[in-house]
N, C-alpha and C positions, 0 to 999 in steps of 0.2 A: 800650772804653767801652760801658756797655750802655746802648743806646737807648730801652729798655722794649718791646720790639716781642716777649720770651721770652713766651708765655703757657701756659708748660708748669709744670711743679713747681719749677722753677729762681725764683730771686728778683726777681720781678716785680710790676708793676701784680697779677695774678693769685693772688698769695699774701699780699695787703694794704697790703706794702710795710715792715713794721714787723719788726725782729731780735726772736727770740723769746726772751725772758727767762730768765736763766740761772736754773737748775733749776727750770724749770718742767715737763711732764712731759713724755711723750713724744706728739708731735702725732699725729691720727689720719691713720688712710691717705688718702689723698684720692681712690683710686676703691673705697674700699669699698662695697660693692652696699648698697645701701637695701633694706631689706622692704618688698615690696608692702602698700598699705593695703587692709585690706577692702574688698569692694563694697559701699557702702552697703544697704542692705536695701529694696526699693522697699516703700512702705506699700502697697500695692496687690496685692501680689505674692500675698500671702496671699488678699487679698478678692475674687481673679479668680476660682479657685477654689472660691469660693463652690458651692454647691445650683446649678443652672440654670435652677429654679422663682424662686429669689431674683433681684429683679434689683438694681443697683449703681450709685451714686453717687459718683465719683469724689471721693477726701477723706472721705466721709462712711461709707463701707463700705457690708454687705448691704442692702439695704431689701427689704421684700416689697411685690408689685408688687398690686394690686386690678387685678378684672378687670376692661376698658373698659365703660362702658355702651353699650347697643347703640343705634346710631344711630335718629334718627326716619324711618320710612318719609318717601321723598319724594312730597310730594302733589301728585297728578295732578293738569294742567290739562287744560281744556276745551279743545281746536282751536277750539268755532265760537262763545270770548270771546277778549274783548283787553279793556284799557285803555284808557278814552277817548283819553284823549291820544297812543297809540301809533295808536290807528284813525285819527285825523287825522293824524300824524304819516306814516302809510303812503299816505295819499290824494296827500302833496305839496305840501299844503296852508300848512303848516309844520313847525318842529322841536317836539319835545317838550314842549322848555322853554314855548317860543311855546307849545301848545298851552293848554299850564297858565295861561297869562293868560287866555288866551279863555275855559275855562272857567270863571276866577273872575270873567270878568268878565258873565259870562252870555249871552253873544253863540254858546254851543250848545246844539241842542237835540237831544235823542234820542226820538225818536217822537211828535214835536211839543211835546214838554215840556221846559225850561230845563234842564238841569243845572250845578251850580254845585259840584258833590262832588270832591274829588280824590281818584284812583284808581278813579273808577265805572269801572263794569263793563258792559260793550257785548254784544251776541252781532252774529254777523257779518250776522244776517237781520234790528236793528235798523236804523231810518231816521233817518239822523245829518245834522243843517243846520250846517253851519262857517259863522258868520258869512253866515245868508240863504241859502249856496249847498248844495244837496245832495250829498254827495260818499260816494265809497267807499271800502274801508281798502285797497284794493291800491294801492300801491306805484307810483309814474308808472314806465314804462320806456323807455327811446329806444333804438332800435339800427337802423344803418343798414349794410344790405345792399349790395354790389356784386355785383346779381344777372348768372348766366350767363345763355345761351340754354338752350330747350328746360325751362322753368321757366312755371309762369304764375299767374298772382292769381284768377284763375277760380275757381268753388265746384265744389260737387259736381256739378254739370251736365256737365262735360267730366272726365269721372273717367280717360280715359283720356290725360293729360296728368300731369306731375309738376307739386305747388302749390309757392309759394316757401316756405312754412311748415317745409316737413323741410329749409330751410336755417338757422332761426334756430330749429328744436325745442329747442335741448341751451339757447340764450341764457339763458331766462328759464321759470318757472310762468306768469308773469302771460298773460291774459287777450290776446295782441295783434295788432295787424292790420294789414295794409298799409297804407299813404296812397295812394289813385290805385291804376288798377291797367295791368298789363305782360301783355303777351302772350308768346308763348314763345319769340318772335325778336328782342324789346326786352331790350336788356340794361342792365347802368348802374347809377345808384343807388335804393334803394328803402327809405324810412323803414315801419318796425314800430313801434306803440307802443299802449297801452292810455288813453292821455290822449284820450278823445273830441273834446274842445275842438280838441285840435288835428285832430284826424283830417277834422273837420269845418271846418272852417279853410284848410287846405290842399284841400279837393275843392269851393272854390268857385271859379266861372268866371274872378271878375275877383280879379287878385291883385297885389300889391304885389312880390313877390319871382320873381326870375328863375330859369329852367330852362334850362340849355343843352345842347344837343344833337349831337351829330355824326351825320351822316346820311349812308350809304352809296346811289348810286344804281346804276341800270341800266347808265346811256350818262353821258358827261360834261353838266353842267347849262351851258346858253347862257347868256352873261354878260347878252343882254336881257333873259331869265326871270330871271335874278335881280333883275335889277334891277327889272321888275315884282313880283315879292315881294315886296322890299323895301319898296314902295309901300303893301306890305297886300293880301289877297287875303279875296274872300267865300267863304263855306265854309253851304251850306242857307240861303240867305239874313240870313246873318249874316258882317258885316264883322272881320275878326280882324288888329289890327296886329302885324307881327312888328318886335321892338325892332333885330335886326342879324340878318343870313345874309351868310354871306361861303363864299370857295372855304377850302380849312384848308391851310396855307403847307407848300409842300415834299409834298405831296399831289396824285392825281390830281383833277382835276375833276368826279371823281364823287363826294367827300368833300367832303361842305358842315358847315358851322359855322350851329349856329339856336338863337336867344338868342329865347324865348317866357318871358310868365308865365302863361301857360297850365299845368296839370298835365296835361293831358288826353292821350297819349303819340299816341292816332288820329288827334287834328289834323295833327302832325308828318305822318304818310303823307299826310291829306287834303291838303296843300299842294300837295305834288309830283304826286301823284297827278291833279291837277287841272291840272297845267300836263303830262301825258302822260306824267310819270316813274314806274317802277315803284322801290319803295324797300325795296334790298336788307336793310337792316341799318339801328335807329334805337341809339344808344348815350348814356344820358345820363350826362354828366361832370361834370353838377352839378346843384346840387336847393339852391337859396333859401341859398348861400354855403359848402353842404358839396362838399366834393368827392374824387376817388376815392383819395387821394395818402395812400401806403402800406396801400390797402387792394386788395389781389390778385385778380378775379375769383372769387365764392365765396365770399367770407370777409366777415365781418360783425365788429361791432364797438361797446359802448356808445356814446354821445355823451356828451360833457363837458357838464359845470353851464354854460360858457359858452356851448357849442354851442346847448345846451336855450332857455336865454335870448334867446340871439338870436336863433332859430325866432320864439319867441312873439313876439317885437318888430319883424319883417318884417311 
């Protein structure tokens, strides 16, 4: 019984299944070779070929190619203009967009005259009012230093000390400077920044935000001298409350903890120094809620838009 499972020349599914009609002729071979068909002719094949002056469109053949017109010089600007709105813009003042309302709304002036144009044109030695305030087109900067020792804020007076400046050279261009200033055995944190407001801000006596200190002594500190600090000490006839000084946990008792809103870093010595301690080493681990955490001795680093914000709002 054939199962239909043959699928060779034998009489199967494979040979259509039908008996071939008597005299009909004789069936062709079934592996007789087929002639290859031509390879199509690619239309392109030809127009590849082409001149190399010609250039080619694919489908469309040769086409001749026109020579490019030559570009427009690019024209120079000026370094010492800008855009109004980018000079306010770079003050800090606001954003761009922002700036474009103010000047439509006529709320700046440029050399005491309104400008109300957009797209004027500034130079960098124009006297520009944002909304009443005079300002300038550099750029706010913030960056805060975790200065070593042997570094100091000092000018040119003491030239034979290194300044903190060749630590934040590479930072920025802008224009910027210390907050407070360090002598060259203070180490800790130490704000740069070209925003005078604040510069001036931070180097007034009475202050809203706090500086904490650790402070290395000679000898171990008596628990009644602290506890007298603690009280407040006068320093040139002037009364200075200190907010907390404690011993620093897991430390010797020459290691004190001193919570001041003072910036002033000399008070810090004047304290001790006045109750007979000599003060090895001042190190500040915080400065108005920044503090030194993943920042390594040395190394410096922008401040965030939040950081900047909540400067200004202490």
């Amino acid at each position: 019984m054939n199962n239909g499972s043959n699928r060779g020349g034998g009489p199967g599914r494979g040979n259509s299944g039908r008996a071939r009609k008597a005299g009909a002729g004789p069936s062709k071979p079934m592996n007789k070779a087929r002639k290859p068909k031509p390879a199509a002719k690619h239309e392109d094949a030809d127009a590849n070929k082409g001149p190399k002056k010609a250039g080619f469109i694919k489908g469309k053949g040769p086409v001749d190619r026109k020579p490019a017109a030559p570009k427009p010089a690019a024209k120079k600007t000026n370094p010492d203009e800008i855009r109004l709105n980018k000079y306010i813009s770079n003050s800090g003042m606001c954003s761009r967009r922002e700036a474009d309302i103010y000047i439509q709304s006529g709320n700046v002036k440029v050399n005491g005259k309104v400008v109300t144009e957009m797209g004027h044109i500034v130079k960098i030695t124009d006297e520009v009012d944002f909304d009443g305030t005079r300002i300038t087109p550099e750029k706010k900067e913030y960056i805060l230093l975790n200065k070593p020792k042997n570094f100091t804020t000092a000018g040119d007076d003491e030239k034979d000390l290194r300044n903190v400046m060749e630590l934040v050279r590479a930072a920025t261009k802008a224009k910027i400077q210390p907050i407070g200033r360090m002598d060259k055995n203070t180490t800790g944190l130490l704000i740069f920044t070209n925003d005078t407001d604040m510069v001036r801000k931070f180097s007034q006596p009475n202050q809203k935000s706090f500086k904490i200190y650790q402070v290395s002594l000679d000898k171990n500190l008596k628990f009644e001298d602290l506890e007298k600090m603690s009280q407040g000490v006068t320093l040139d006839g002037h009364r200075l409350f200190i907010d907390e000084i404690s011993y620093i946990e897991g430390e010797a008792k020459t290691e004190i903890g001193l919570k001041l809103r003072t910036p002033n870093v000399k008070v810090v010595r004047a304290i001790f120094e006045s109750f007979n301690y000599d003060v090895l080493k001042v190190d500040r681990v915080s400065f108005a809620g920044l503090t030194k955490k993943n920042l390594p001795r040395g190394n410096w680093r922008f401040l965030t838009d939040q950081e900047v914000i909540n400067l200004k709002n202490v």
